[in-house]
C-alpha positions in Angstrom: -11.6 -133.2 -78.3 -10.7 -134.2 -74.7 -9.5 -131.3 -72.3 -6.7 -133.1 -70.1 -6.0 -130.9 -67.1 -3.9 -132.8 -64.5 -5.7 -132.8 -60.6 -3.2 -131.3 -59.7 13.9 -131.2 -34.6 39.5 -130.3 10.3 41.2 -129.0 12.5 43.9 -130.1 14.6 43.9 -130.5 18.1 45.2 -127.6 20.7 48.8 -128.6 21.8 49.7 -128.1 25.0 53.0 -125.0 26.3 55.2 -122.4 24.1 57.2 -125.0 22.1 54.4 -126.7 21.5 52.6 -124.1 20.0 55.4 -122.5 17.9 55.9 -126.2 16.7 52.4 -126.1 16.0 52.3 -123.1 14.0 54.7 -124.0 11.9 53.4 -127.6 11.9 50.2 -125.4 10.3 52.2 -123.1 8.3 54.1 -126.0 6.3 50.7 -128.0 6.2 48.5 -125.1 4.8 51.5 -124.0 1.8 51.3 -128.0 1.1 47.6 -127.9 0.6 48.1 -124.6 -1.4 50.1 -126.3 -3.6 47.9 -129.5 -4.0 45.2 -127.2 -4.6 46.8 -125.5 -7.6 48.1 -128.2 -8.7 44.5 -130.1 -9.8 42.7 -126.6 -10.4 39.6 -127.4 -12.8 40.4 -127.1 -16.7 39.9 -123.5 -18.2 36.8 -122.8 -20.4 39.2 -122.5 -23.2 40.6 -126.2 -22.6 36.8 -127.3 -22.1 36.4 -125.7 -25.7 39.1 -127.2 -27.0 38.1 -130.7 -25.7 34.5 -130.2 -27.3 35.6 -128.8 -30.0 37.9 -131.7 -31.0 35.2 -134.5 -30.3 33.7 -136.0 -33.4 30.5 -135.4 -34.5 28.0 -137.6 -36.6 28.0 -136.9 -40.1 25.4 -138.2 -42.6 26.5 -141.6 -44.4 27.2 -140.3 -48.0 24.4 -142.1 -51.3 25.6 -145.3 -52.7 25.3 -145.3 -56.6 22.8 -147.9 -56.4 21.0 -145.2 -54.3 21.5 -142.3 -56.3 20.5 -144.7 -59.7 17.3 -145.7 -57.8 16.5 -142.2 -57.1 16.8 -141.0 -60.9 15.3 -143.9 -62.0 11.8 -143.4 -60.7 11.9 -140.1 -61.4 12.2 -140.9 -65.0 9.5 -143.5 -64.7 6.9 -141.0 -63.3 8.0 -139.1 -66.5 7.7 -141.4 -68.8 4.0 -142.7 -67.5 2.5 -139.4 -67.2 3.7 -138.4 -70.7 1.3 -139.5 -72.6 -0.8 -137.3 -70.6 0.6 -134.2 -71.0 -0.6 -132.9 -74.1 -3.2 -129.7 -73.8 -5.7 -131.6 -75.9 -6.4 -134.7 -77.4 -8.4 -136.1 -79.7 -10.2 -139.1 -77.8 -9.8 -141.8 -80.0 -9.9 -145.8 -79.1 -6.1 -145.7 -80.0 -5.7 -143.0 -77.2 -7.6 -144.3 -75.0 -5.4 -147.7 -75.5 -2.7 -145.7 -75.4 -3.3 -144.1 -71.8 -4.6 -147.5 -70.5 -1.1 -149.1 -71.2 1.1 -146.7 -70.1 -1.5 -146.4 -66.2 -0.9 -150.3 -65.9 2.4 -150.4 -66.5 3.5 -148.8 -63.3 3.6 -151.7 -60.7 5.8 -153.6 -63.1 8.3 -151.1 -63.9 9.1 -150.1 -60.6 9.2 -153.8 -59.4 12.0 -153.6 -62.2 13.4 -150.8 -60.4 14.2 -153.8 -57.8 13.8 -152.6 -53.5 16.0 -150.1 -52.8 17.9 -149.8 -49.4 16.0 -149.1 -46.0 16.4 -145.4 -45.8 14.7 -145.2 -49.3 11.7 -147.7 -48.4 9.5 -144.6 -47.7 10.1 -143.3 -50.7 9.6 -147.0 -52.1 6.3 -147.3 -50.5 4.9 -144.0 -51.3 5.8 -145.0 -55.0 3.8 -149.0 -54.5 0.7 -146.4 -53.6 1.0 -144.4 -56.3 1.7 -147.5 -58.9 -2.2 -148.6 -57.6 -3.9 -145.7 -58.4 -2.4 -145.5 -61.9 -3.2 -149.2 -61.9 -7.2 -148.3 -61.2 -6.6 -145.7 -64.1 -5.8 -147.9 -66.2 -8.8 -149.9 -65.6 -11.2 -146.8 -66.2 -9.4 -146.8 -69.6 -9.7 -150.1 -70.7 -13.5 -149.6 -69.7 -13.8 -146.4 -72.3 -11.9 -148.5 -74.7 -14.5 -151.4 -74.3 -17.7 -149.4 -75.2 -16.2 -146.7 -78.0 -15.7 -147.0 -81.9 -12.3 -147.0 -83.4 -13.1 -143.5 -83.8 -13.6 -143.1 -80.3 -17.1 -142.5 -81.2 -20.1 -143.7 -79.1 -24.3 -142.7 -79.8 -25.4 -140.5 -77.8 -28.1 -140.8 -74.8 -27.2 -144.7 -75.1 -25.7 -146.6 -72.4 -22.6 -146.8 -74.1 -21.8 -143.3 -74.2 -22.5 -142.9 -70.4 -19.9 -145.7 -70.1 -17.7 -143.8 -71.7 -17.8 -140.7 -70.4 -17.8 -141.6 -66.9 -14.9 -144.1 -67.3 -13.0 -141.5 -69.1 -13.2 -138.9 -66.1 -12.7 -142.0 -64.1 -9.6 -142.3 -65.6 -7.7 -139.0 -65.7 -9.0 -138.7 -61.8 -7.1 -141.5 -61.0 -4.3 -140.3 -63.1 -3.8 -137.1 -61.7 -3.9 -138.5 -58.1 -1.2 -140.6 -59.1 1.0 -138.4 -60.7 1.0 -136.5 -57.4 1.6 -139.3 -55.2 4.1 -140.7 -57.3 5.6 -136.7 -57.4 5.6 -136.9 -53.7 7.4 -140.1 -53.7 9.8 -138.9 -56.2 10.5 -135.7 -54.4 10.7 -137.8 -50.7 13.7 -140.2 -52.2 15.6 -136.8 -53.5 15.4 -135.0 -50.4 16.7 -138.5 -48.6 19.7 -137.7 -51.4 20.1 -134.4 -50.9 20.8 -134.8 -46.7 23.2 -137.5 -47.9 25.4 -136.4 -50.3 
């Protein structure tokens, strides 16, 4: 039995005898209430008109998932499910079927999540982080298909020959590479729903 444990932001100028000068103080008198007036009349706005003017400006708001986005987003969620399930048994019995079994399900990454089709550019990290991920698997697979080439239809190999040294080192070979792509695939999984999650 195999043990499966996955890796786990200015002033004026002086005027000149009496009339002159009363004419001039009044002549100052009208001209200072005038500039009084002008004064008060283009005062800077009040801190609670400032508010009002900031308050009222618009402010950018995120630009809400498409349904293409959102189906994108379940969807390779689901596909790292449905890859890694074949995995998540406690034990297994080691079998070439198994083996097969694992080997298929590795390799069929890449291809399913070029199904999935390129989704927009605010999701292309998560994209990429997934096309990563879809390699590793894809060198699982290959560690797989290695096991599978050297063991009996029992899973079976004789000890101490080169066969079962095959085996066993392609096996851990295999759920190695699985594990590490399980978590990169998790991480681009949980990348795309956090990208949903800011734009709801």
């Amino acid at each position: 039995m195999q043990t499966v444990r996955p890796c786990i932001r200015a002033p004026g100028r002086a005027m000149r005898g009496t009339s002159h000068r009363r004419a001039s103080r009044i002549a100052v008198t009208v001209l200072l209430a005038l500039l009084a007036g002008g004064c008060a009349s283009h005062q800077a706005p009040s801190t609670a008109t400032a508010n009002r003017r900031a308050t009222s400006s618009p402010s950018p708001t995120a630009t809400p998932m498409t349904v293409a986005e959102r189906e994108w987003v379940a969807a390779i969620a689901h596909l790292q499910h449905k890859i890694d399930k074949p995995f998540t048994a406690r034990t297994m019995a080691m079998t070439r079927a198994k083996m097969t079994q694992l080997e298929t399900a590795a390799s069929g990454c890449s291809r399913k999540l070029r199904r999935l089709g390129v989704p927009s550019p605010r999701l292309q990290s998560a994209y990429t982080m997934a096309a990563k991920a879809c390699r590793t698997y894809a060198k699982a697979a290959r560690c797989f298909a290695r096991a599978v080439s050297v063991s009996g239809i029992d899973g079976g190999t004789f000890a101490g020959t080169p066969q079962e040294r095959i085996q066993r080192r392609s096996l851990a070979c295999g759920f190695a590479a699985q594990g590490n792509a399980s978590n990169r695939f998790g991480d681009a999984t949980a990348a795309a729903q956090a990208i949903e999650a800011q734009n709801p």
